[in-house]
C-alpha positions as CSV (number, residue, x, y, z in Angstrom):
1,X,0.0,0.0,0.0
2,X,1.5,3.2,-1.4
3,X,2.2,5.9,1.8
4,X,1.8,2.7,4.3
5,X,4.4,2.5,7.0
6,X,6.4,-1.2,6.8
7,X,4.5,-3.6,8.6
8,X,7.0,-3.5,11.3
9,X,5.3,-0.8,12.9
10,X,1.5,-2.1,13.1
11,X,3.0,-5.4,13.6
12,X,4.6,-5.1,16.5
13,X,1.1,-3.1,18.1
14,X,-0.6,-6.4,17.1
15,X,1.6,-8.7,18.7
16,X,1.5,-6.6,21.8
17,X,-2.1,-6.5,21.7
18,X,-2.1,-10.3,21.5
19,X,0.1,-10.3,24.7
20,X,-2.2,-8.1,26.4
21,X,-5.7,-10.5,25.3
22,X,-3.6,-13.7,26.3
23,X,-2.7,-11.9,29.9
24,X,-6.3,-10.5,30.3
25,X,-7.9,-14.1,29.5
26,X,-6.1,-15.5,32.0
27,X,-6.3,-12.8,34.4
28,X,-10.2,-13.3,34.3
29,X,-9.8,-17.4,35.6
30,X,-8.2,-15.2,38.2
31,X,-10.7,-12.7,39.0
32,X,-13.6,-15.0,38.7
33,X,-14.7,-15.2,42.4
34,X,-14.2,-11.2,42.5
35,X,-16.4,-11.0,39.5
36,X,-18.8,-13.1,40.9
37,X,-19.4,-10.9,44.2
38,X,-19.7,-7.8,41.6
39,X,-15.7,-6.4,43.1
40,X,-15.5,-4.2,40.0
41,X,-13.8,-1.8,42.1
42,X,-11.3,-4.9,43.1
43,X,-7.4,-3.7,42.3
44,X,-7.5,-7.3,40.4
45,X,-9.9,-6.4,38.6
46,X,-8.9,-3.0,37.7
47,X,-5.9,-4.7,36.5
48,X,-7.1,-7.1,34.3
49,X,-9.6,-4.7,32.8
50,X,-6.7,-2.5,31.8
51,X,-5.0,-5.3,30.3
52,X,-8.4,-5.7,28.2
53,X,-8.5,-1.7,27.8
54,X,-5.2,0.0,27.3
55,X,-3.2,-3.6,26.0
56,X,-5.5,-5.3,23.7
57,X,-8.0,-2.4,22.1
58,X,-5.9,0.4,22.4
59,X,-3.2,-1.2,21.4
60,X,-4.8,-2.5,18.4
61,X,-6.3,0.6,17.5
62,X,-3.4,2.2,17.3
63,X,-1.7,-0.5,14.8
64,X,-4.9,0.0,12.7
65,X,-4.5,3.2,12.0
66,X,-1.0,3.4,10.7
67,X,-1.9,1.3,8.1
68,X,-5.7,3.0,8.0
69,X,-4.6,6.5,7.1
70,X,-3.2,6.0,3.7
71,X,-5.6,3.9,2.7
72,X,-8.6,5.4,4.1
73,X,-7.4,9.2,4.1
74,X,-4.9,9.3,1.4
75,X,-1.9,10.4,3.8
76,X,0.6,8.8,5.8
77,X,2.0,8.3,9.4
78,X,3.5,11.9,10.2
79,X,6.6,10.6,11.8
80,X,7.2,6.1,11.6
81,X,10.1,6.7,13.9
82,X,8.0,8.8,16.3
83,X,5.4,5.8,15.9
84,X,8.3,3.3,17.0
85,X,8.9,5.9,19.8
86,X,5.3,6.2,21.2
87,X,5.0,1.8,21.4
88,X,8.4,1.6,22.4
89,X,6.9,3.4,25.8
90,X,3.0,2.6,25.6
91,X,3.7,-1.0,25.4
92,X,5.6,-1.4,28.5
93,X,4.3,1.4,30.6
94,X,0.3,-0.9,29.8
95,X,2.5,-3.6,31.7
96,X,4.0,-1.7,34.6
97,X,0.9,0.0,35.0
98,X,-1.8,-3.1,34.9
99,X,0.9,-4.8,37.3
100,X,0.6,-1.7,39.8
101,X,-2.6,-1.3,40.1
102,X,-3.2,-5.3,40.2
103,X,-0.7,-5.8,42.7
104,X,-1.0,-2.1,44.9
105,X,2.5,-1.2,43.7
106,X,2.6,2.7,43.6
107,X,5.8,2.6,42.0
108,X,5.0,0.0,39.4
109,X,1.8,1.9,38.8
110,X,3.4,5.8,38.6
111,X,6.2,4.3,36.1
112,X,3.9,2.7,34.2
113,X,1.3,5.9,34.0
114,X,4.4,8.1,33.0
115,X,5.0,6.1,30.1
116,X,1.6,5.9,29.1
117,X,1.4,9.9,28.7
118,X,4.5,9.5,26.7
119,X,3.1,7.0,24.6
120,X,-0.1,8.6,24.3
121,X,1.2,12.4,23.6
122,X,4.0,10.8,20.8
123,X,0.9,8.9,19.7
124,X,-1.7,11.8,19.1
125,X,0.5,14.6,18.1
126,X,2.3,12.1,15.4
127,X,-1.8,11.7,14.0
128,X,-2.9,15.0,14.6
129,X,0.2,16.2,12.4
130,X,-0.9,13.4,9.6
131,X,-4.3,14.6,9.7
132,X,-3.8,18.4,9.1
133,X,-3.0,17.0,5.3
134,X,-5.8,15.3,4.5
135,X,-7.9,17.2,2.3
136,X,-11.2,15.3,1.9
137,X,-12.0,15.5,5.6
138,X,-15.1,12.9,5.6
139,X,-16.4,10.6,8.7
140,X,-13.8,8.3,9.0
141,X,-11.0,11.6,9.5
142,X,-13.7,12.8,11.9
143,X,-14.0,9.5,13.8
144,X,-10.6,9.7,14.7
145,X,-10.4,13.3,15.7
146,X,-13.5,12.5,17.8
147,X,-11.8,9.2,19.2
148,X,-8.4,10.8,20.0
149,X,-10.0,13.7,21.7
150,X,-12.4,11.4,24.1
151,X,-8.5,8.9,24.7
152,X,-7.3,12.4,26.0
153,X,-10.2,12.9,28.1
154,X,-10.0,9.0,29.3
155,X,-6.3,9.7,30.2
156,X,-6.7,12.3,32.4
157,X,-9.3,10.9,34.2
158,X,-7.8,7.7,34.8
159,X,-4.9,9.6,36.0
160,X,-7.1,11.0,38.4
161,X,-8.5,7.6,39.5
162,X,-4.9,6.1,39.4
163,X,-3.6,9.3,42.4
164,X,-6.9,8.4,43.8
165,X,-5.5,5.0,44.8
166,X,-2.7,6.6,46.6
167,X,-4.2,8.9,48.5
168,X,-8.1,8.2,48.6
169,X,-8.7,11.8,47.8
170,X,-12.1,11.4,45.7
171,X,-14.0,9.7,48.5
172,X,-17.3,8.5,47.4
173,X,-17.1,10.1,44.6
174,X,-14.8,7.4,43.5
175,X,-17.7,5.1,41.7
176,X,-19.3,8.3,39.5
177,X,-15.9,9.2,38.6
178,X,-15.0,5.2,37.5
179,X,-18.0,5.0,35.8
180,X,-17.3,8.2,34.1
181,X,-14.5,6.7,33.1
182,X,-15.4,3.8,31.8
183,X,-17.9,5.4,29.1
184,X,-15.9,8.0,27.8
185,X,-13.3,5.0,26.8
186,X,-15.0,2.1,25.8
187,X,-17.8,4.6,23.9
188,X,-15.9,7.8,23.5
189,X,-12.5,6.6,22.5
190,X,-12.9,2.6,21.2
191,X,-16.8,2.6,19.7
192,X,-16.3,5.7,18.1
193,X,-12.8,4.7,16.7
194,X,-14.7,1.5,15.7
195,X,-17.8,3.2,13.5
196,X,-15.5,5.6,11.6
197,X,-12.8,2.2,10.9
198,X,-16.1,0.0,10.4
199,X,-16.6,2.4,7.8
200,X,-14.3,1.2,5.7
201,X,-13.1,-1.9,6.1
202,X,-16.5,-3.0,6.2
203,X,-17.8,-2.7,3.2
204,X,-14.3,-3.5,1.6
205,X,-14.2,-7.3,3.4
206,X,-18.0,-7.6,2.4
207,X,-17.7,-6.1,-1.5
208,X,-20.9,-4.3,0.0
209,X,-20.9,-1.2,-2.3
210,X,-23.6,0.9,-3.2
211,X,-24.9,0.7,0.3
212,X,-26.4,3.7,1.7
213,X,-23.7,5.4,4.1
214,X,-25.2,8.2,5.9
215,X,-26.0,6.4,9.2
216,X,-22.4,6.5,10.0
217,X,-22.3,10.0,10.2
218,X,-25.8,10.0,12.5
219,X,-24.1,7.4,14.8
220,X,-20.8,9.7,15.2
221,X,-22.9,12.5,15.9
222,X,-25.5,11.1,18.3
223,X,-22.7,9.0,20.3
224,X,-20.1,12.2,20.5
225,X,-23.0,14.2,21.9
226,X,-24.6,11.6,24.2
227,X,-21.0,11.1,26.0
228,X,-20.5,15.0,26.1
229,X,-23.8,15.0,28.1
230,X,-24.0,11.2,29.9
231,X,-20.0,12.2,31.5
232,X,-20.8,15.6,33.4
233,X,-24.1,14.0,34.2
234,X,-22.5,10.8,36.0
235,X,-20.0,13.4,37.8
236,X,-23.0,15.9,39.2
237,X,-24.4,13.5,41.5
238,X,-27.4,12.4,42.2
239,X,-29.9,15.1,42.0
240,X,-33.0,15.3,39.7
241,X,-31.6,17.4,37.2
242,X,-28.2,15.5,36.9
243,X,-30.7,12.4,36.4
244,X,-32.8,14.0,33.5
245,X,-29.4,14.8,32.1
246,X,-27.9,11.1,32.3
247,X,-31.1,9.9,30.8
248,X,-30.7,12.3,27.8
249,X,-27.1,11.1,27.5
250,X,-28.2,7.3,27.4
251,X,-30.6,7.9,25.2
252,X,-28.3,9.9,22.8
253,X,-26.0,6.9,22.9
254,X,-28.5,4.3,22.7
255,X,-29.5,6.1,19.7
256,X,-26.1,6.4,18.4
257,X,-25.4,2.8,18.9
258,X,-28.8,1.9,16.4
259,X,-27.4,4.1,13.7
260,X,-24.6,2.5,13.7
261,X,-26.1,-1.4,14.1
262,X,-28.0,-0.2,11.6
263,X,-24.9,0.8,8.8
264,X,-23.6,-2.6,10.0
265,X,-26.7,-4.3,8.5
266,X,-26.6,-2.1,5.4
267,X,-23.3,-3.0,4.8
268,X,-23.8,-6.9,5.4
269,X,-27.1,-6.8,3.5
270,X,-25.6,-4.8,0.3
271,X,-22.7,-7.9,0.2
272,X,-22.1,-9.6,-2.4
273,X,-21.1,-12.5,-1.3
274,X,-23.6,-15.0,0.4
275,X,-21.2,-16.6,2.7
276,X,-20.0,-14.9,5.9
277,X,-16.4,-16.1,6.4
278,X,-14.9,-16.5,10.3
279,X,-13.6,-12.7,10.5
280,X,-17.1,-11.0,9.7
281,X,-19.4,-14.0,11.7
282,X,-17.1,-13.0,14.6
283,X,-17.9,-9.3,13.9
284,X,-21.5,-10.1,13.5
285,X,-21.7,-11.8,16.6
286,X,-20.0,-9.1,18.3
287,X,-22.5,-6.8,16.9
288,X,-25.5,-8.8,18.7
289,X,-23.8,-8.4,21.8
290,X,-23.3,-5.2,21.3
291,X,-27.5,-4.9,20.9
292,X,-27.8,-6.4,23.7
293,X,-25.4,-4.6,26.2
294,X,-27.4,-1.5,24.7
295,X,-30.8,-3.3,26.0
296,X,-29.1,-3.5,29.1
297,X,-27.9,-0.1,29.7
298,X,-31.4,1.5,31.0
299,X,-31.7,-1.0,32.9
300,X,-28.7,-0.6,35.2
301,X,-28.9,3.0,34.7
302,X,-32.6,2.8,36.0
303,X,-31.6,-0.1,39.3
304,X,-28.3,3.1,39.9
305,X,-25.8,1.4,42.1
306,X,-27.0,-1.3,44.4
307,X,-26.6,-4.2,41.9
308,X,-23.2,-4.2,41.6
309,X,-23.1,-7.8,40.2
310,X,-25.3,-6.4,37.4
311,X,-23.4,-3.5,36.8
312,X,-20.5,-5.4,36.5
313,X,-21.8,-8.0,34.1
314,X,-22.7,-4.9,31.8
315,X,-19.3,-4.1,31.7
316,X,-18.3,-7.6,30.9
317,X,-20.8,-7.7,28.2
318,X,-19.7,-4.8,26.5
319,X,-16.5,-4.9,26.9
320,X,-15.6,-8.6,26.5
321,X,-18.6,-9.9,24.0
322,X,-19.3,-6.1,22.2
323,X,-15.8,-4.5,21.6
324,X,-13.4,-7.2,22.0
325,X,-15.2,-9.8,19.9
326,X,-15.6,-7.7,17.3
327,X,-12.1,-6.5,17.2
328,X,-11.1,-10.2,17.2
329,X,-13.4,-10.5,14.0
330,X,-11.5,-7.6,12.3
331,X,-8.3,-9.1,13.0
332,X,-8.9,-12.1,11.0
333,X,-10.0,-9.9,8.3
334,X,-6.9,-7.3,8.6
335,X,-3.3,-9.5,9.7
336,X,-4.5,-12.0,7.1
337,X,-4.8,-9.5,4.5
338,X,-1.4,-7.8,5.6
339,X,0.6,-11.0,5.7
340,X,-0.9,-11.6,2.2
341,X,0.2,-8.3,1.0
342,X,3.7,-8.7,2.5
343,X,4.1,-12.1,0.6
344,X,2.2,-12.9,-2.2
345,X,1.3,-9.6,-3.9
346,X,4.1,-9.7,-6.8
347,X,4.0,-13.6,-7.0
348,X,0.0,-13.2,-8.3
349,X,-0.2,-14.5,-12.2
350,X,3.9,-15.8,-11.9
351,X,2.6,-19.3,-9.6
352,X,0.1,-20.6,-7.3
353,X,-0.8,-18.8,-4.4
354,X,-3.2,-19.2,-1.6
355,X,-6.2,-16.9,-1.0
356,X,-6.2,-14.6,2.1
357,X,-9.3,-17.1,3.4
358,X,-5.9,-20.1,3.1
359,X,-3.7,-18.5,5.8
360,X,-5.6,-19.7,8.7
361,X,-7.9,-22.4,9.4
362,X,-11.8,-21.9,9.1
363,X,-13.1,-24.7,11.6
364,X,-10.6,-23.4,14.2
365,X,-12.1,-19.9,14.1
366,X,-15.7,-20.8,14.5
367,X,-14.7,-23.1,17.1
368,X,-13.1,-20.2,19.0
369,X,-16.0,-17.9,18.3
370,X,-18.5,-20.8,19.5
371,X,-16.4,-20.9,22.9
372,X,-16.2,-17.2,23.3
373,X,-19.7,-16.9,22.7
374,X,-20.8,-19.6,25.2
375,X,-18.1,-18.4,27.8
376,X,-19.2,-14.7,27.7
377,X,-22.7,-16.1,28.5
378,X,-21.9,-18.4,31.0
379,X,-19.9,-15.5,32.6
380,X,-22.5,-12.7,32.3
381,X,-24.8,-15.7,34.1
382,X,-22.5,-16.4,37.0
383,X,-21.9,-12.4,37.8
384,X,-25.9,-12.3,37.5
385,X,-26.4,-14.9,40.0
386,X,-23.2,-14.5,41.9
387,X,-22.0,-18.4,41.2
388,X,-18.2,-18.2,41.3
389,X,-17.6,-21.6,40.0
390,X,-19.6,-20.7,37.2
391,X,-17.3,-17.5,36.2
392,X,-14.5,-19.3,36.7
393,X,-15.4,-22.1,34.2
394,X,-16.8,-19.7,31.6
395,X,-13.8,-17.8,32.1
396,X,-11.9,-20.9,31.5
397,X,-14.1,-21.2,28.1
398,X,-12.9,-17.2,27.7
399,X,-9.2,-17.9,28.2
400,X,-9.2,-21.5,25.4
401,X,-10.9,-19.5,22.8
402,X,-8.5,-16.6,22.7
403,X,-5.8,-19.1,22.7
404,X,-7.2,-20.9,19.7
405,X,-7.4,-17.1,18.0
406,X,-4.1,-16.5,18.9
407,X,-2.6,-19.6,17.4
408,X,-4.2,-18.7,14.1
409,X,-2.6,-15.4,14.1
410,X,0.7,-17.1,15.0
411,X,-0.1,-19.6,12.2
412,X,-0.5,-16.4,10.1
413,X,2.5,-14.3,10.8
414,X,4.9,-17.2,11.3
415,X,4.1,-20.1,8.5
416,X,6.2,-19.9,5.6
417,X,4.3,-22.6,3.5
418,X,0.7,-23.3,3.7
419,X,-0.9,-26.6,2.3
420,X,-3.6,-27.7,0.2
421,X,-3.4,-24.9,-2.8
422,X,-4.0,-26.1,-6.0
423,X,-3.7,-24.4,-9.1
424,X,-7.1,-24.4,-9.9
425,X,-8.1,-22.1,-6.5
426,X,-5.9,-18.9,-7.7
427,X,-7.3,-15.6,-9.6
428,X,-5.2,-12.8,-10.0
429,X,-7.3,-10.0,-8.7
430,X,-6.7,-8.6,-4.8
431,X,-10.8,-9.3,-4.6
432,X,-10.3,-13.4,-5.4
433,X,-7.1,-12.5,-2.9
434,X,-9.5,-11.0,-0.1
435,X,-11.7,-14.0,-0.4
């Protein structure tokens, strides 16, 4: 891809990112009896979160969009050595930090928060610099402004909540401020990232063109708004009018979140292919629970802060079944692809060489989507009900599908033959190639 940094650069964000899922899988076998008592303000589970959070979608985001920008905006990364820079002390400081808050470290956590901010500020000006070129300035360049803006946001707060630990300073004040937190980055910064990337990629993995586009721009819009008035709504307190004004947030969202379900169903309707392959049935999926943590919302909004088990299986199902899911499902679309690109592109008409769809196995993937499904349900179930033994199994379910997903990946990036490609099975076009 002309203007695309090497593949060193998102490469290496994706293999952290992998680290981060493998260590956050595991950590929730850990957490399981915490989880099941609805301890979401646990310094486990704060830990393991973060390891879901910062490591694995952050992480992955920001790999996505070195190689997004050219392709999607027409420029390229600002600065790749800055890029380098900004991983060399995200990546590590994701570590220290999830370790420090895990483990009560203040050291371990105030290293690893330092180079967070360094990561983060290399990270955003490097962008920011790319996207002052861009001339056609459409809804994917304002997805990202939007998305970088709210990781800003998420940043500072969490710094807050991270001193907090130290020196207890916020009180009770602690939970509206967490929960704060939590929405401005898993809706703010990752689902807002995810409609303006969805946006493309999309409708180029489903050859779904033609498809009316506009809701993308509706679901920016109604979620950017709904978190600019859900956030200082949480943080008010309790009274009537801070209420009315949460409700009008959540509804704004909720909103938000069926405009963009509802490009998501354009785009899979307008497809020209029949068959969903492993990468978009993941991403489907994902979308589904993604409905359905929506559902959910009012209803813990409505119950406020008693049920903690509830709230904290609302979490789960966002964050574990909505967002990570479907970012699973885009990564067997996207290092595929890349790996593809990176071997087979100037061998296409000279021999015989595998389709994109070849690289990994098929039956694996759905078997790894089938056990993430189940496990998110039987997890979401044992928080409900508060059965530990049931988390911990489901967890268990959690932790063997993302090491099924990662083997395929590692199968991906590390094979340097695949078998069972005939002659017969190769076109030369990059769509037979995406297939």
């Amino acid at each position: 891809m002309e203007g695309a940094p090497s593949l060193r650069l998102p490469g290496e964000h994706f293999a952290a990112a992998l680290f981060f899922l493998c260590v956050g899988s595991i950590g929730l076998i850990w957490i399981a009896p915490e989880l099941a008592a609805g301890l979401y303000l646990s310094p486990h589970v704060a830990g393991v979160t973060h390891c879901f959070t910062l490591g694995w979608l952050s992480m992955t985001i920001f790999g996505a969009m070195y190689q997004l920008l050219p392709v999607a905006l027409g420029v390229s990364i600002r600065s790749e050595r800055a890029g380098h820079v900004s991983f060399c002390a995200f990546a590590p400081g994701v570590a220290l930090f999830a370790s420090g808050v895990a483990f009560s470290s203040v050291l371990l956590r105030n290293s690893g928060i330092t180079l967070i901010a360094i990561g983060v500020t290399c990270l955003i000006v490097n962008v920011a610099l790319s996207l002052r070129r861009v001339a056609d300035r459409d809804v994917i360049w304002s997805a990202i402004v939007i998305a970088l803006s709210f990781l800003t946001v998420t940043f500072g707060i969490g710094a807050m909540l991270a001193q907090n630990l130290h020196t207890g300073f916020l009180g009770d004040w602690r939970v509206t401020v967490l929960a704060t937190h939590l929405h401005v980055a898993l809706i703010g910064w990752v689902l807002v990232m995810i409609v303006g990337i969805s946006h493309r990629l999309l409708p180029m993995f489903l050859l779904a063109h033609g498809a009316d586009t506009r809701w993308t721009a509706r679901a920016l819009t109604l979620l950017t708004a709904g978190v600019l008035i859900l956030a200082p709504g949480i943080l008010v307190g309790h009274s009537v009018r801070s209420s009315v004004v949460v409700w009008m947030g959540l509804l704004l969202i909720e909103c938000g979140i069926f405009c963009f379900l509802r490009q998501a169903w354009l785009f899979f309707r307008a497809r020209k292919r029949p068959r969903l392959d492993a990468g978009l049935r993941h991403a489907g999926t994902a979308l589904i629970f993604l409905a359905a943590t929506a559902a959910l919302a009012p209803v813990v909004l409505a119950l406020g802060q008693e049920y903690r088990r509830l709230d904290t299986a609302y979490v789960m199902l966002g964050l574990l079944a909505g967002l990570t899911l479907y970012v699973i499902g885009q990564f067997y679309k996207i290092v595929p692809f890349l790996a593809w690109m990176a071997r087979f592109r100037n061998e296409m008409g000279k021999k015989s060489v595998p389709t994109v769809a070849q690289l990994y196995s098929p039956l694996v993937a759905h078997i790894d989507l089938a056990l993430f499904a189940v496990g998110i349900l039987g997890m979401v179930t044992g928080v409900v009900t508060g059965i530990s033994p049931v988390v911990r199994i489901a967890a268990i379910l959690v932790a063997s599908a993302v090491a099924l997903f990662v083997s395929q990946i590692a199968r991906v990036a590390l094979a340097t033959s695949f078998r069972g490609i005939g002659s017969a099975s190769v076109q030369p076009t990059i769509t037979k190639a995406i297939r």
